[in-house]
PLY file of the C-alpha trace (Angstrom):
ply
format ascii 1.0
element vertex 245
property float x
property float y
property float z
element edge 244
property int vertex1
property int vertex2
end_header
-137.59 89.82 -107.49
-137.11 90.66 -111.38
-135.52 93.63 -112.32
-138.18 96.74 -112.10
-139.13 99.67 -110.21
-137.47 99.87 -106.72
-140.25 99.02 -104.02
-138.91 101.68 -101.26
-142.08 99.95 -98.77
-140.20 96.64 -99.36
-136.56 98.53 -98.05
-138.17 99.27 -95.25
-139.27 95.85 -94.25
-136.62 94.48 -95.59
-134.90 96.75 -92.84
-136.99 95.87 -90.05
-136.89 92.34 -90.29
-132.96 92.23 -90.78
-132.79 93.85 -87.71
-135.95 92.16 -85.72
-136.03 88.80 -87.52
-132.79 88.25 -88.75
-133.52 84.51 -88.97
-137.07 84.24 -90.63
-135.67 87.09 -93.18
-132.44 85.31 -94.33
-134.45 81.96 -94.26
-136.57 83.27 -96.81
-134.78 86.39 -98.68
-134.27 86.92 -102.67
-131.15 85.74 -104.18
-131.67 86.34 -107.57
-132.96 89.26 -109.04
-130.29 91.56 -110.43
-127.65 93.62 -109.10
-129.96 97.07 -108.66
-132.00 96.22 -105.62
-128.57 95.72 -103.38
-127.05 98.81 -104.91
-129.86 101.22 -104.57
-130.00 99.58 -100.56
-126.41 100.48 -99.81
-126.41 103.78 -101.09
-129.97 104.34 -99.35
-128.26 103.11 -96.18
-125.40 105.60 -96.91
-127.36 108.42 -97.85
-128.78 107.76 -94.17
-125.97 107.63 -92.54
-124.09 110.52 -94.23
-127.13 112.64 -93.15
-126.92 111.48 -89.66
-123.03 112.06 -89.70
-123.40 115.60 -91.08
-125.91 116.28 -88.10
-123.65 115.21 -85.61
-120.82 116.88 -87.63
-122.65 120.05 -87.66
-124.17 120.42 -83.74
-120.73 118.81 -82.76
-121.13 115.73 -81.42
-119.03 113.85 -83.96
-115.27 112.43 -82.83
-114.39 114.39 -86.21
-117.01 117.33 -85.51
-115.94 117.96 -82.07
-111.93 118.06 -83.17
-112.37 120.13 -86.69
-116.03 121.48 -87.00
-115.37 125.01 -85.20
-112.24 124.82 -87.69
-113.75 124.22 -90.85
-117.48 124.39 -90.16
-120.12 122.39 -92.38
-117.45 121.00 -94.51
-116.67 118.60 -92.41
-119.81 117.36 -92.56
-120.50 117.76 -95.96
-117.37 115.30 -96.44
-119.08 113.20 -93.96
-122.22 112.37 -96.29
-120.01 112.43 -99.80
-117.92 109.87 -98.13
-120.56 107.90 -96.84
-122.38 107.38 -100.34
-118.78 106.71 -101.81
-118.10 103.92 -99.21
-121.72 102.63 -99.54
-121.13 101.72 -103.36
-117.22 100.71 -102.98
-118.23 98.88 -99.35
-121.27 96.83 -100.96
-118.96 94.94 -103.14
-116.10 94.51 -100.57
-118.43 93.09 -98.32
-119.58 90.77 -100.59
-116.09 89.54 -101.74
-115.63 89.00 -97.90
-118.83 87.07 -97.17
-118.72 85.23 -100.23
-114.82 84.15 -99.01
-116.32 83.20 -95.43
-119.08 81.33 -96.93
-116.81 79.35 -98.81
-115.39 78.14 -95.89
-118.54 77.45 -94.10
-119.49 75.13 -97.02
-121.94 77.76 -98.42
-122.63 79.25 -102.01
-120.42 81.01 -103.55
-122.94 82.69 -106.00
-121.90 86.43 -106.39
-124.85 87.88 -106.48
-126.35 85.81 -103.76
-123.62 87.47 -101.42
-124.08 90.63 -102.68
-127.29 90.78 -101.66
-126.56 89.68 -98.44
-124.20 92.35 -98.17
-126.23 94.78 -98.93
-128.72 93.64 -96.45
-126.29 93.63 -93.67
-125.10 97.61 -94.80
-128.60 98.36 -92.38
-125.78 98.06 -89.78
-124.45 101.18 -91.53
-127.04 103.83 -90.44
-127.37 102.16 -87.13
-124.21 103.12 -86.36
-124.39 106.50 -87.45
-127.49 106.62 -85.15
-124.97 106.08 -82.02
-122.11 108.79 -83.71
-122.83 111.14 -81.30
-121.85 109.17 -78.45
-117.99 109.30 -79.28
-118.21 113.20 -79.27
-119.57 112.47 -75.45
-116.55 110.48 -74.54
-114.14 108.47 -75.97
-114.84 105.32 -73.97
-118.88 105.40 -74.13
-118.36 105.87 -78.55
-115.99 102.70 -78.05
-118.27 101.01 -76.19
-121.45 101.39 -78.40
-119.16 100.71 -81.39
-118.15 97.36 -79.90
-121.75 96.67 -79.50
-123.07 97.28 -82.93
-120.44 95.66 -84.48
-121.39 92.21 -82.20
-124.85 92.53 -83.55
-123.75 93.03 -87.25
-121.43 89.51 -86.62
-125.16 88.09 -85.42
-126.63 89.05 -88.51
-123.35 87.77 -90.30
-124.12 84.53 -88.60
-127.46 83.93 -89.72
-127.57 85.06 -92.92
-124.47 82.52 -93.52
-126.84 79.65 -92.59
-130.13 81.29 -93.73
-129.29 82.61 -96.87
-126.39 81.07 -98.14
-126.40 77.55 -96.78
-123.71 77.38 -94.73
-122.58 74.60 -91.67
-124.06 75.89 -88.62
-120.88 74.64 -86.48
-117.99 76.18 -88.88
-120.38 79.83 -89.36
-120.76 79.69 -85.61
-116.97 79.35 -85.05
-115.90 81.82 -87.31
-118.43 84.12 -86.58
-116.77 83.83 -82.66
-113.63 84.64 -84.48
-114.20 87.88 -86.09
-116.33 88.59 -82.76
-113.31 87.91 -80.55
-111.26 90.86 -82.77
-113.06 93.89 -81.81
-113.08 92.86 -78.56
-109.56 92.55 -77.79
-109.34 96.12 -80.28
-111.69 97.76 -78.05
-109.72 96.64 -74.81
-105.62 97.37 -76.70
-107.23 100.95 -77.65
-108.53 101.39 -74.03
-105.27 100.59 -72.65
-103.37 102.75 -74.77
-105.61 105.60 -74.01
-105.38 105.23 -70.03
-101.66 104.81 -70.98
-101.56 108.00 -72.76
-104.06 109.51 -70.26
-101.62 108.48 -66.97
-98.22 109.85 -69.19
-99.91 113.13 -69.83
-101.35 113.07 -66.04
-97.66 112.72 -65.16
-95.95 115.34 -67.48
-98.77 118.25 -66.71
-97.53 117.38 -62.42
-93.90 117.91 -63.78
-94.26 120.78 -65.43
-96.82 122.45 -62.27
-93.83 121.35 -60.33
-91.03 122.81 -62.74
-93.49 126.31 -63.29
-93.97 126.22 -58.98
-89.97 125.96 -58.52
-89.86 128.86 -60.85
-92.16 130.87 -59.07
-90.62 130.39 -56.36
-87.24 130.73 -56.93
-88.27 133.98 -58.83
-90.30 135.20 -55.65
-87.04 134.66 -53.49
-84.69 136.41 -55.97
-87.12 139.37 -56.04
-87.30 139.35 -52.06
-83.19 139.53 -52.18
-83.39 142.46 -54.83
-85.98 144.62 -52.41
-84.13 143.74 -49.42
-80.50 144.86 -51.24
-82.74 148.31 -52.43
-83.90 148.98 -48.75
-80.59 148.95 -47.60
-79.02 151.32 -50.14
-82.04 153.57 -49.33
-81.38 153.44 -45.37
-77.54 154.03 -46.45
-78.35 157.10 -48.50
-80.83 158.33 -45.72
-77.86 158.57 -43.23
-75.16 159.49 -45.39
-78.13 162.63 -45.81
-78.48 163.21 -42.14
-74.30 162.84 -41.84
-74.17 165.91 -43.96
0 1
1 2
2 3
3 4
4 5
5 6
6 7
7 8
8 9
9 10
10 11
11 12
12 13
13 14
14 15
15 16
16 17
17 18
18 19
19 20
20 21
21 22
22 23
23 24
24 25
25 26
26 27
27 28
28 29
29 30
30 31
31 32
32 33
33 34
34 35
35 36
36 37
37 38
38 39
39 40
40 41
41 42
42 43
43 44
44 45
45 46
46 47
47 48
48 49
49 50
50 51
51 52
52 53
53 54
54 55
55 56
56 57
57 58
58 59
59 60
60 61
61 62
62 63
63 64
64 65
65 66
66 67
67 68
68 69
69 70
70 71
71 72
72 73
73 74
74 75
75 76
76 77
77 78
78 79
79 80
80 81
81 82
82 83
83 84
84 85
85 86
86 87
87 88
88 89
89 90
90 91
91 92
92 93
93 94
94 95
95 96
96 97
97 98
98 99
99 100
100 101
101 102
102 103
103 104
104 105
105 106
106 107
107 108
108 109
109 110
110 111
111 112
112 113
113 114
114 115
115 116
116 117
117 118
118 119
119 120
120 121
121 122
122 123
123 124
124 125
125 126
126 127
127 128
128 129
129 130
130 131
131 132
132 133
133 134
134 135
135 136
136 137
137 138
138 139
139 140
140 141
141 142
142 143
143 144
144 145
145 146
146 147
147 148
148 149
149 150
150 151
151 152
152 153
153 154
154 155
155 156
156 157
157 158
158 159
159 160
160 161
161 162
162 163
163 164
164 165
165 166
166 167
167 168
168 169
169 170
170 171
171 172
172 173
173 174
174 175
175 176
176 177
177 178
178 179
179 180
180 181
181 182
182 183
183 184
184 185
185 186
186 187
187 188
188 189
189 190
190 191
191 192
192 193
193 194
194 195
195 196
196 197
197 198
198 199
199 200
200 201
201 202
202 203
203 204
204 205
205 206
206 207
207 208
208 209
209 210
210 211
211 212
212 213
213 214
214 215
215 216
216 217
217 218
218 219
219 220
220 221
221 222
222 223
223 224
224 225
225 226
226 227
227 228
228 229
229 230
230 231
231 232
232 233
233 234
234 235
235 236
236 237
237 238
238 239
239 240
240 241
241 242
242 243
243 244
């Protein structure tokens, strides 16, 4: 595609088939063309995203909403969507560093722009997963979960656009992409061990300190128990030194 007018119909089924038809579309994508296309997708992508992160921010179903929002309100959110367009622009370029490394190694080109673009056409990963944002203000576990999930199907994508679009070796982009797929996992299962960690620890400290606050009680019922019974009997004594006189 020359450099021109951005065709917004194309971005959208551009979108759909990277998600749908990962395969046909990196088979047969653009990889020439100029560097607007890509950065006008990742900072549509973002712009998405940041909206659907300031929703969740703002009806509290955000990790970050859920914590600060009652706090600070709709500025959290707002810095949801600046941050979002910010990362879209800075992220585009990262990721293509990265892929354009991995391709490298698969035996694929190492043509800038060719990576860029496929970078930018992987960032559709990017609203998707601010589509599922809400479900770490559910719980902790289901958000982790989800997480995992997307980022699985973004190493899928990964994997086909190495041997679609760049021309990498099936059997070295296949191994790698079980690499980086292997790292989440085993992130996803340290973080959920640490939590039920954390989770037992703070089970046990909050029956130490019922304990500590029942002992209390208790001794403090006892010692008020003595005091009345001490009172009672200075009150019976001054009754009958009364009737003595």
């Amino acid at each position: 595609m020359a450099e021109g007018a951005f065709n917004f119909q194309k971005f959208v089924d551009d979108s759909k088939n990277t998600l749908l038809k990962p395969k046909e579309y990196f088979a047969s994508m653009e990889k020439e063309g100029g560097f607007g296309e890509p950065i006008i997708k990742a900072v549509l992508y973002g712009a998405v995203a940041g909206l659907l992160g300031l929703l969740w921010s703002v009806i509290g179903l955000s990790a970050v909403g859920g914590a600060v929002g009652g706090m600070f309100g709709g500025g959290v959110g707002i810095m949801v969507l600046v941050g979002a367009l910010i990362f879209s622009v800075i992220g585009l370029f990262i990721g293509a560093v990265i892929i354009l490394i991995i391709s490298a190694i698969c035996g694929g080109t190492t043509d800038f722009e060719a990576n860029t673009r496929v970078s930018a056409s992987l960032m559709v990963m990017y609203p998707i997963s601010a589509v599922f944002g809400f479900a770490g203000g559910i719980h902790l576990y289901l958000g982790s979960i989800i997480s995992l999930l997307v980022s699985l199907y973004g190493l899928f994508l990964l994997y086909n656009a190495l041997i679609g679009a760049l021309g990498g070796k099936e059997g070295t982009a296949k191994i790698i992409s079980i690499i980086l797929a292997v790292i989440p996992v085993l992130m996803l299962i340290s973080a959920l061990m640490c939590a039920s960690a954390v989770k037992q620890s703070s089970d046990i400290w909050m029956k130490q300190s019922e304990d500590v606050m029942k002992q209390m009680d208790n001794k403090d019922a006892a010692e008020a128990m003595k005091r009345l019974e001490e009172f009672s009997k200075q009150m019976e004594k001054a009754a009958k030194e009364a009737e003595e006189k």
